[in-house]
Steps between C-alpha positions, in 0.01 A plus 500: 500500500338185440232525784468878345416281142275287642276725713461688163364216358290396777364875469448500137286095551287709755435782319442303176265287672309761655432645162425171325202392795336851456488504099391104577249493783464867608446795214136537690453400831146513717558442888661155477458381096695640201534495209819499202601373172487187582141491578398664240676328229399170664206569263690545166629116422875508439589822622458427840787225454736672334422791769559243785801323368625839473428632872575211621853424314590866630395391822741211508722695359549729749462195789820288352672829438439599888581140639176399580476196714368187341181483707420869403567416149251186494238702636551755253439203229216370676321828497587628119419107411189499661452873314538365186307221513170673607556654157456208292173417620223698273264761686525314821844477539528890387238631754760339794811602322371865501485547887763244567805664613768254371792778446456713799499184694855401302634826516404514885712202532751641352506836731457255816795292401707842433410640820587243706848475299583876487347810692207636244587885345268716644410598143402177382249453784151480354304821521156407447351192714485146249249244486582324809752674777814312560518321849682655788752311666413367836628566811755283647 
């Protein structure tokens, strides 16, 4: 029953994250750049905080809640950080922040760490193709 509880959890992080880096980084997407919320509210000062502290609370969220491991959990920071920061810097600092994928590449994290913990639901894998594809695992 517990390993039941925490697969559903691990299910619900991937799912939740999948959701949160298309609204984020991919609501329009052209060959390999997209587009989301966060991009375009990199342009409205204040808004694009609250929107990222948001996204990217859920995000972390959903990573302690799954039992994220501590690397995958720093490199979720370092992404969202590095998200939020581009924000504060006027015009220039908005132009990067709008193609700069900071919570698909947290909530990819996030689904890498879960799938190498738990077998991924079929449901929850991602239908349409993200910014960058995921690595395949080598050959042994």
């Amino acid at each position: 029953m517990h390993h039941e509880r925490d697969r559903d959890r691990a299910h619900r992080a991937w799912t939740n994250a999948e959701r949160i880096k298309r609204l984020s980084d991919r609501v329009v997407g052209v060959g390999p750049v997209g587009l989301g919320l966060d991009g375009v509210l990199a342009w409205i000062p204040g808004a694009n905080l609250l929107y990222s502290l948001g996204a990217g609370g859920l995000l972390a969220y959903e990573a302690f809640q799954a039992g994220a491991a501590p690397a995958t959990l720093a490199r979720m920071g370092l992404y969202l950080a590095a998200d939020s920061a581009l924000s504060e810097v006027p015009v220039v600092g908005w132009a990067m922040d709008t193609f700069f994928p900071g919570h698909l590449l947290a909530a990819r994290a996030l689904q890498r760490d879960i799938g190498a913990v738990t077998a991924r639901p079929p449901e929850a894998t991602p239908a349409r193709r993200t910014l960058w594809p995921q690595r395949r695992a080598s050959r042994a």
